[in-house]
C-alpha positions in Angstrom: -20.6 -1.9 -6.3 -17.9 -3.8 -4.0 -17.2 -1.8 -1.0 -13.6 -0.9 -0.8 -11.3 1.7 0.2 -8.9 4.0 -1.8 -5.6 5.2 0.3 -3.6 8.1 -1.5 0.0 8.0 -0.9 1.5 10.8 0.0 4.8 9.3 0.8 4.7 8.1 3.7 6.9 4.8 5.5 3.2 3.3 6.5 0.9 3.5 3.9 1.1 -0.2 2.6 0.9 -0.8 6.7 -2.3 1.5 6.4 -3.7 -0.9 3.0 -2.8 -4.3 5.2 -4.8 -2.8 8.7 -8.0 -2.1 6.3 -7.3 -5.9 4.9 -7.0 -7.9 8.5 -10.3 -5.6 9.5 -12.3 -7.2 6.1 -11.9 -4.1 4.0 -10.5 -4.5 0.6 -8.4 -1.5 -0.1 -5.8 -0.1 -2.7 -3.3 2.6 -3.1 -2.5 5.2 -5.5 0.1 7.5 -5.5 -0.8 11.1 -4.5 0.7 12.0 -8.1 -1.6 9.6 -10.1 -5.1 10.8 -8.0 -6.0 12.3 -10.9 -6.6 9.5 -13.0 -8.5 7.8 -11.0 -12.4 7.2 -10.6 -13.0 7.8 -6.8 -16.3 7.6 -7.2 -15.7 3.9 -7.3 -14.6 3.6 -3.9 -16.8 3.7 -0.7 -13.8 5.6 1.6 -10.6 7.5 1.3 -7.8 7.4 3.7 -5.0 10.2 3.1 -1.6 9.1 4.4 1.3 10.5 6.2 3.8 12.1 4.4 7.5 13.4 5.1 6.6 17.2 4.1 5.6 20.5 5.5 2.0 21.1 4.2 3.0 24.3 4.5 6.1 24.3 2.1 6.0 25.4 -1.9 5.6 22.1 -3.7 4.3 20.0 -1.1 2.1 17.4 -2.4 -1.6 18.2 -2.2 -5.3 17.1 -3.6 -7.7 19.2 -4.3 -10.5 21.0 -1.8 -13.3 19.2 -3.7 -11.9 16.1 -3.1 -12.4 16.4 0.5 -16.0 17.6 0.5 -16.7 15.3 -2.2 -19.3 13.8 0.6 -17.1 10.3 0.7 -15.4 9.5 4.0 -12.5 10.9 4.3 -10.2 9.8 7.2 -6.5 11.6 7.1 -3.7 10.8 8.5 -0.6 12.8 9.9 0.1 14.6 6.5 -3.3 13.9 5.8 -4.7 15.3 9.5 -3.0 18.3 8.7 -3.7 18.9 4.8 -7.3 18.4 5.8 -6.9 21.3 8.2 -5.2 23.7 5.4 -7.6 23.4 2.6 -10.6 23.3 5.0 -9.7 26.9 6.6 -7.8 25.3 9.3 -5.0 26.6 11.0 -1.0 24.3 10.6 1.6 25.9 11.6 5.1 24.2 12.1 5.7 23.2 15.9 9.0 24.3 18.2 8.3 20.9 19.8 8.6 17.7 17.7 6.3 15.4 18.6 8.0 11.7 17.9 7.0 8.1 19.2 4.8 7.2 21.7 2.7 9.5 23.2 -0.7 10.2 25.5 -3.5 11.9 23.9 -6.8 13.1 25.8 -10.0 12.6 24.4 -12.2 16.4 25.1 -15.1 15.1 23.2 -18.0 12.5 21.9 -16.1 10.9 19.4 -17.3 8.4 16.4 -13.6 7.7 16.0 -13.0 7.1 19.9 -16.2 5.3 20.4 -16.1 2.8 23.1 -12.5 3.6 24.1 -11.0 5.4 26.9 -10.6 9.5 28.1 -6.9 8.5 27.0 -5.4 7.0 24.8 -1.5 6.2 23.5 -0.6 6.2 20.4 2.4 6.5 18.1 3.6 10.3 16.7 5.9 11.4 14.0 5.4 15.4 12.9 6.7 18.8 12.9 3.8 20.7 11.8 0.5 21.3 14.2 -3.0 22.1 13.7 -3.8 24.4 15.9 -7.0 25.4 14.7 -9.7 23.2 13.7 -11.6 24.4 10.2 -15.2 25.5 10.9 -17.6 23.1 11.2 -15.0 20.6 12.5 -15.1 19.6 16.2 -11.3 19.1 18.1 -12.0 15.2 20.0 -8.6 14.8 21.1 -5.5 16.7 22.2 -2.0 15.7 22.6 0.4 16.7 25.7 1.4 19.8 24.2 -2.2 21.3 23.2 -2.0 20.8 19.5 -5.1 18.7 18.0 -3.9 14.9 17.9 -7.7 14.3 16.6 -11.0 16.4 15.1 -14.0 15.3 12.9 -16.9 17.1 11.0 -19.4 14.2 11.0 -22.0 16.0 9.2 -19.4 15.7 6.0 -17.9 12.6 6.9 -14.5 13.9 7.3 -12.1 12.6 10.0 -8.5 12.9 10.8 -5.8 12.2 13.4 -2.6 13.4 13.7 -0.9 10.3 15.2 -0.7 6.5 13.0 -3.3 4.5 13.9 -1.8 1.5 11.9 0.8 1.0 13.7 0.9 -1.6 16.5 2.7 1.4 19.5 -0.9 3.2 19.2 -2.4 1.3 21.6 -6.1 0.6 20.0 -5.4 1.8 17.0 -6.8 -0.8 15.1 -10.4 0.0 16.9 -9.6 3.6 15.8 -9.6 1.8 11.9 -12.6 -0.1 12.7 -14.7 2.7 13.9 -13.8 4.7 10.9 -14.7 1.9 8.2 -17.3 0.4 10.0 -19.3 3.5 11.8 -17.8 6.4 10.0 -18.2 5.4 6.7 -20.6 2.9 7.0 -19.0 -0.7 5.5 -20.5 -3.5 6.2 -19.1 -5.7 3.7 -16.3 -8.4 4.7 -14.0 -9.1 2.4 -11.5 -11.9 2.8 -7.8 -12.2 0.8 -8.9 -15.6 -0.5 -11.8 -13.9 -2.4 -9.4 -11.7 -4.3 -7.1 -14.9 -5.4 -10.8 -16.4 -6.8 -11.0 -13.1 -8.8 -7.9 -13.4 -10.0 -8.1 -16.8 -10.9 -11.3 -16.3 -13.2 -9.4 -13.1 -15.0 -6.4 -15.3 -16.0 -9.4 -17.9 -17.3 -11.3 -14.7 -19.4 -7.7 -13.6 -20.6 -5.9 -16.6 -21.4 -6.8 -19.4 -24.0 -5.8 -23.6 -24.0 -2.4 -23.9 -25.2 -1.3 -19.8 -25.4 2.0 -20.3 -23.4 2.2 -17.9 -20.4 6.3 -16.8 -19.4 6.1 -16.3 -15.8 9.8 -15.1 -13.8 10.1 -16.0 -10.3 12.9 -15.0 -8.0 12.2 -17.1 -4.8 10.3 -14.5 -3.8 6.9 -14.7 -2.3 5.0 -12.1 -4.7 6.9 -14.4 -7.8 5.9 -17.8 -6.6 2.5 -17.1 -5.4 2.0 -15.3 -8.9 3.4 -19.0 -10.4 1.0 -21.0 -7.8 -2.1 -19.3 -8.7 -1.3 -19.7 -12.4 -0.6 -23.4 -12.4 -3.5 -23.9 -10.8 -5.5 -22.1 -13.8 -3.1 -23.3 -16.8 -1.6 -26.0 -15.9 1.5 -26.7 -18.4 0.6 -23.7 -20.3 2.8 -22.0 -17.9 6.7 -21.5 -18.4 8.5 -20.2 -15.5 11.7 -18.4 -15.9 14.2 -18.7 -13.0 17.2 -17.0 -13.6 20.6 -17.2 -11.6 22.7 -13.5 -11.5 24.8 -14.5 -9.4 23.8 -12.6 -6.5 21.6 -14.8 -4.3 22.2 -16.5 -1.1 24.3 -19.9 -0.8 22.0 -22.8 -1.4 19.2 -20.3 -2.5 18.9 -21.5 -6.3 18.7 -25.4 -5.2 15.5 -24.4 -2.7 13.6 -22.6 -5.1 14.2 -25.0 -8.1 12.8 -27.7 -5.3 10.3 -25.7 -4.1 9.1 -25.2 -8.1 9.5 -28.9 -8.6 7.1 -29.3 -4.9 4.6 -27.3 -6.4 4.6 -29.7 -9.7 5.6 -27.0 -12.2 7.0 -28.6 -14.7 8.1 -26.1 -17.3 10.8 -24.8 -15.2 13.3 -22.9 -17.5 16.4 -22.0 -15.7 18.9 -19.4 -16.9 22.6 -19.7 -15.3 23.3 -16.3 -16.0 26.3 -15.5 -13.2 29.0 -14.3 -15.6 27.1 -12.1 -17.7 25.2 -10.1 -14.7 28.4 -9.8 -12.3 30.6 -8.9 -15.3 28.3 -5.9 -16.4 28.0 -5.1 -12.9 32.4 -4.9 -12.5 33.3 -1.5 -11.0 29.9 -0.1 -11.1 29.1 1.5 -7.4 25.8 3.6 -8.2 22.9 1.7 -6.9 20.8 3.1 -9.3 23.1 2.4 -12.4 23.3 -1.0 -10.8 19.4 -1.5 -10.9 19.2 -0.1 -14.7 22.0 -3.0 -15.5 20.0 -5.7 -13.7 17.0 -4.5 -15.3 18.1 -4.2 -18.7 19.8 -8.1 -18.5 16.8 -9.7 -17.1 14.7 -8.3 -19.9 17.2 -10.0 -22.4 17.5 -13.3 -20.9 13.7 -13.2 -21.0 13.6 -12.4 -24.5 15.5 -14.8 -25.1 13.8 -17.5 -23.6 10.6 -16.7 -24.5 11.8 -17.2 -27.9 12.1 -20.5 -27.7 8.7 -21.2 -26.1 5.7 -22.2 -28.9 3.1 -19.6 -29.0 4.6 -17.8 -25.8 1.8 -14.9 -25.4 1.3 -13.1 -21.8 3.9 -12.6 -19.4 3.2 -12.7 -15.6 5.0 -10.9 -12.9 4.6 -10.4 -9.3 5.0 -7.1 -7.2 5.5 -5.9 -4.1 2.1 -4.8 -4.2 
């Protein structure tokens, strides 16, 4: 089984940041929301980070995953929210804190560390809570403290579980990244090094498995690079089999439609179908001011303008789409 890391979201600004620091240090990793844990195999990943999150563990509703998950025996390294959910459903002590702790701040390292290996007695790094731990669950063993006693770090190496209260993927905590490294590499034992360009190869032979000569695939792009790099790798597996969609609402930058149909036209796809579509987008969008009744509008015309262009394409079968994922 490929190594590779499963990061549960519990809603917090960094956790794609946490998925691209496990990337850059040859990890492959993915994210599912905290919501959707549930239907997923964990047992098919090697690790599990738990993110930061903007609740209270301590408040009614706050997201949570179950005890067993934790001492499933899998590493387990949490994060802020994570640090301090850890804490709660190990028999740890959180309590919220009359001091916030926010941006950069010194911690002290008080003990042999797997986490803190090879770095320093202190260490900055980059805060943003309200709640504390201020008691460790048994078994677990406090590493580091911040400026105002609470735990900024523990770890219960016995059951592979680690957590930190500050963010170790971002660039203000100073060796954060070695913080990552130790986790993936000595905590939980990967040894694998995965590369991006491995995951395009993938890719590449599952549009081959799923997509036969001459089934037309409808691919939209917006200029964007999750849409053109979706249109790239499929060119390069289907040649003209691939119909790209470009369409114009009318709310793009000045001179952006000429620089993507050129950039299209660089990357020698020829079946470029584009869709001036100004009038009907900004005249269903006249006097709306909701954002999110804006977004259901956009959606809702896109998906017809794609209909209706993929009528008009022979034997049009699979259509592609890029995410911010």
């Amino acid at each position: 089984m490929r190594e590779k890391v499963l990061i549960v979201d519990f809603g917090g600004q960094y956790v794609h940041l946490i998925a691209r620091r496990c990337r850059e240090l040859g990890v492959y990793s993915e994210i599912v929301d905290v919501e959707r844990l549930g239907e997923v195999n964990i047992r098919e990943y090697s690790a599990l980070i738990l993110s930061g999150g903007p609740r209270s563990v301590s408040e009614e509703g706050a997201p949570t995953v179950d005890r067993s998950v934790i001492a499933s025996g899998m590493p387990v390294l949490g994060i802020c929210y994570g640090h301090q959910l850890i804490a709660k459903l190990m028999g740890g002590r959180v309590e919220r804190s009359s001091v916030r702790e926010y941006g950069r701040t010194e911690v002290e390292v008080v003990a042999d560390s797997v986490l803190f290996s090879g770095l320093g007695k202190r260490q900055v790094v980059w805060m943003s809570h309200g709640d504390v731990v201020l008691e460790p669950p048994p078994s677990f063993r406090v590493t580091a403290v911040s400026e105002t006693g609470a735990i900024a770090a523990m770890e219960d190496p016995e059951r592979g579980i680690y957590s930190v209260q500050f963010h170790p993927e971002v660039r203000h905590t100073e060796n954060g990244r070695r913080i990552l490294e130790n986790f993936l590499r000595r905590a939980a034992g990967l040894k694998e090094r995965w590369n991006p360009v491995d995951r395009v190869q993938e890719i590449m032979e599952e549009i081959r498995r799923a997509v036969r000569p001459g089934e037309a695939v409808v691919c939209g792009v917006s200029g964007g690079v999750d849409s053109m790099t979706t249109a790239l790798i499929l060119h390069r597996v289907i040649g003209d089999d691939l119909h790209v969609v470009f369409v114009d609402h009318g709310l793009m930058r000045k001179g952006e439609v000429e620089e993507v149909l050129d950039v299209l036209k660089g990357l020698g796809i020829r079946n470029v179908h584009f869709v001036d579509a100004r009038s009907r987008f900004l005249e269903a969008l006249r006097g709306v001011a909701d954002p999110e009744e804006k977004r259901k509008i956009i959606g809702r015309l896109f998906a017809e303008v794609f209909k209706e262009v993929a009528k008009n394409i022979p034997n049009a079968r699979y259509l592609a789409q890029g995410t911010i994922y």
